[in-house]
C-alpha positions in Angstrom: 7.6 -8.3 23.9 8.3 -7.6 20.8 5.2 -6.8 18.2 6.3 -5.7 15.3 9.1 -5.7 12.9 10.9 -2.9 10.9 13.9 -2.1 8.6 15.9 0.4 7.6 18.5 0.6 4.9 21.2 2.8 4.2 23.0 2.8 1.0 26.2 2.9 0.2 28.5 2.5 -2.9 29.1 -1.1 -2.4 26.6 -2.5 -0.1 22.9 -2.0 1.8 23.5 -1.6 5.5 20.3 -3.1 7.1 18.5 -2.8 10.6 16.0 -4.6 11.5 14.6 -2.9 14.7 11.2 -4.9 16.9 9.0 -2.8 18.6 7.0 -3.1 21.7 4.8 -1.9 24.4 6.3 1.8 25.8 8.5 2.5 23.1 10.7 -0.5 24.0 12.9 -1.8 21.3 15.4 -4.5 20.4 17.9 -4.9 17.4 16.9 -7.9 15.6 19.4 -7.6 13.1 22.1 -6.1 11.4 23.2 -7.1 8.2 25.7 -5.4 5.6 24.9 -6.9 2.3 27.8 -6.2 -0.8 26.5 -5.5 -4.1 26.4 -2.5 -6.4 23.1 0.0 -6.3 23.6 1.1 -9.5 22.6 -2.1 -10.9 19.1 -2.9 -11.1 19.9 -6.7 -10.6 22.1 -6.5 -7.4 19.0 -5.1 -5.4 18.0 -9.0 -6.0 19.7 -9.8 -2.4 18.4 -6.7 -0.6 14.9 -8.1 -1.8 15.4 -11.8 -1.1 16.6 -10.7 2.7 13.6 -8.0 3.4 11.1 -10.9 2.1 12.4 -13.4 5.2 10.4 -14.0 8.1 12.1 -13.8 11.6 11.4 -16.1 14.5 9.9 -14.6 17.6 10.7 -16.3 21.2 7.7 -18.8 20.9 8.4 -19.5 17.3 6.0 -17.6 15.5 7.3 -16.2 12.2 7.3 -12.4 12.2 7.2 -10.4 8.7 8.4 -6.8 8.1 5.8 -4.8 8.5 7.6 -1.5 7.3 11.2 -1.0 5.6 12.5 2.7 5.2 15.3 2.7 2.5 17.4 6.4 2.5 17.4 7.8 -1.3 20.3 10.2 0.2 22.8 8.5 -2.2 21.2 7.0 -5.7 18.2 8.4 -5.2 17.0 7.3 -8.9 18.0 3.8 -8.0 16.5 3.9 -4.2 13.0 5.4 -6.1 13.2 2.4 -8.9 13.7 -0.3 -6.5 11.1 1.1 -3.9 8.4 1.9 -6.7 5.3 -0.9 -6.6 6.7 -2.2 -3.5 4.8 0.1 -1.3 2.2 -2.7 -0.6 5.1 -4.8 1.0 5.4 -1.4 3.4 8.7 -0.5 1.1 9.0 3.7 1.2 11.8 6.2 0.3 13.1 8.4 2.6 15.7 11.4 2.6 17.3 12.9 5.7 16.1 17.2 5.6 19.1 19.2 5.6 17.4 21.9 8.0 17.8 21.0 11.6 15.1 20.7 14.0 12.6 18.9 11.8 10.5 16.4 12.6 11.8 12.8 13.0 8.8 12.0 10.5 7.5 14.9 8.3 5.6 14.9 4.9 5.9 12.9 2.5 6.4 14.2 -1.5 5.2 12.5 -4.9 8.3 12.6 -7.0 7.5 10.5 -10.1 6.0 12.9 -12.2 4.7 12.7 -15.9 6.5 15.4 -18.3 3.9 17.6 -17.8 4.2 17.8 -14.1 1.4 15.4 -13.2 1.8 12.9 -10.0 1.8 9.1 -11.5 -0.6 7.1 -9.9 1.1 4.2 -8.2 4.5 6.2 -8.0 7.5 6.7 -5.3 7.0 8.9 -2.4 9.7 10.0 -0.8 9.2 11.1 3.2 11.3 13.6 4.9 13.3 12.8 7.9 14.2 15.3 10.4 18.0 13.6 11.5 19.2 15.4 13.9 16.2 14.8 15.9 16.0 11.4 15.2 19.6 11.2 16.5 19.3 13.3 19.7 16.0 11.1 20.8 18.5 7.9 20.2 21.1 9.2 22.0 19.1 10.6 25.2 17.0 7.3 25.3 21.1 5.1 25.6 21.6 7.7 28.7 18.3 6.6 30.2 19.2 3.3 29.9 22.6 3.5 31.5 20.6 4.5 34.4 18.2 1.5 34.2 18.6 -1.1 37.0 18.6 -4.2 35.3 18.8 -4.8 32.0 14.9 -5.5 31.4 14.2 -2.0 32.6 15.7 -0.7 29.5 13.9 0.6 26.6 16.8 -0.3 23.7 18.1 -4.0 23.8 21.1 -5.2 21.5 22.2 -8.6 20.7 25.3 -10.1 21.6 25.7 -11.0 18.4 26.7 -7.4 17.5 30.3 -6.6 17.1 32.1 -3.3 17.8 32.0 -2.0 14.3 28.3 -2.0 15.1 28.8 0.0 18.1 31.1 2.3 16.9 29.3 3.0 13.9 26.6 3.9 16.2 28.3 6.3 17.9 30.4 8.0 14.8 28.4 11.0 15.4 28.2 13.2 18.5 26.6 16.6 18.7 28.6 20.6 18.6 26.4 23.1 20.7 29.1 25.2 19.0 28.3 24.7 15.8 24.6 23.2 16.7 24.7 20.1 14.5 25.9 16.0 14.9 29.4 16.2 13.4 31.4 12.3 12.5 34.5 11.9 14.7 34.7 8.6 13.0 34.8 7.5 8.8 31.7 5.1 9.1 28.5 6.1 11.0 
């Protein structure tokens, strides 16, 4: 069922956590992937292994070879460094994005030229960087698990995991939950 393929990375100080997420008919979905690969993203050179995984193909059920078609890498930490890698790679569906830090935004809102010439001039070719409304992204996640709780067999879900997902996976996943106190996803856990 699955039709096409997308990424995300998140960047942290000593790695790339990557998700590779297929999408089908009805807004069904299935983890493909999770890696976490070690290296340093202030060095230009370590983005070499991010680069070398995102360019691999993945094998669907009748062993077609499936390509990313998108890969959204979050500049929220190093942005310089997330804007240099994801510069001239926007034909390979490589963008920038940056979670807004006003709630109730769009999953998806607008995008912003940010390499700019001295002058103030957009540079033809240059980064974009696309605004991502998180919390809603996270409540539309989280109400589409309790759906599938109710789901009667497992094919009537709308998320599928792998079992080759440990519990660090799972509890990263689930780091976050949301205050109506203080109306926003708080971490009750270090790595989300």
């Amino acid at each position: 069922g699955c039709l096409v393929l997308t990424a995300g990375v998140d960047v942290q100080n000593n790695r790339w956590a990557v998700l590779i997420l297929g999408h089908g008919h009805g807004g069904e979905q299935w983890i493909i992937d999770y890696q976490e690969i070690p290296g340093d993203p202030s060095r230009p050179q370590a983005w070499d292994a991010l680069d070398q995984y995102l360019a691999e193909s993945f094998v669907n059920a009748w062993g077609v070879p499936m390509r990313l078609t998108a890969t959204a890498v979050d500049a929220g930490f190093l942005q310089d460094d997330v804007l240099h890698y994801v510069r001239g790679r926007a034909p390979r569906g490589l963008f920038a994005i940056k979670g807004s830090s006003q709630s109730g935004k769009p999953i998806i809102g607008r995008s912003s030229k940010v390499d700019l010439t001295w002058r103030g001039s957009v540079i033809k070719g240059g980064a974009t960087l696309w605004a991502v409304g998180g919390d809603n992204a996270k409540a539309r996640l989280f109400q589409a698990l309790v759906g599938d709780r109710q789901a009667q067999t497992p094919a009537d879900r709308r998320l599928h995991f792998s079992n080759d997902l440990d519990e660090s996976f799972y509890a990263g996943m689930t780091a976050e939950v949301f205050d109506p106190n203080k109306r926003r996803w708080v971490k009750i856990r270090a790595r989300n």
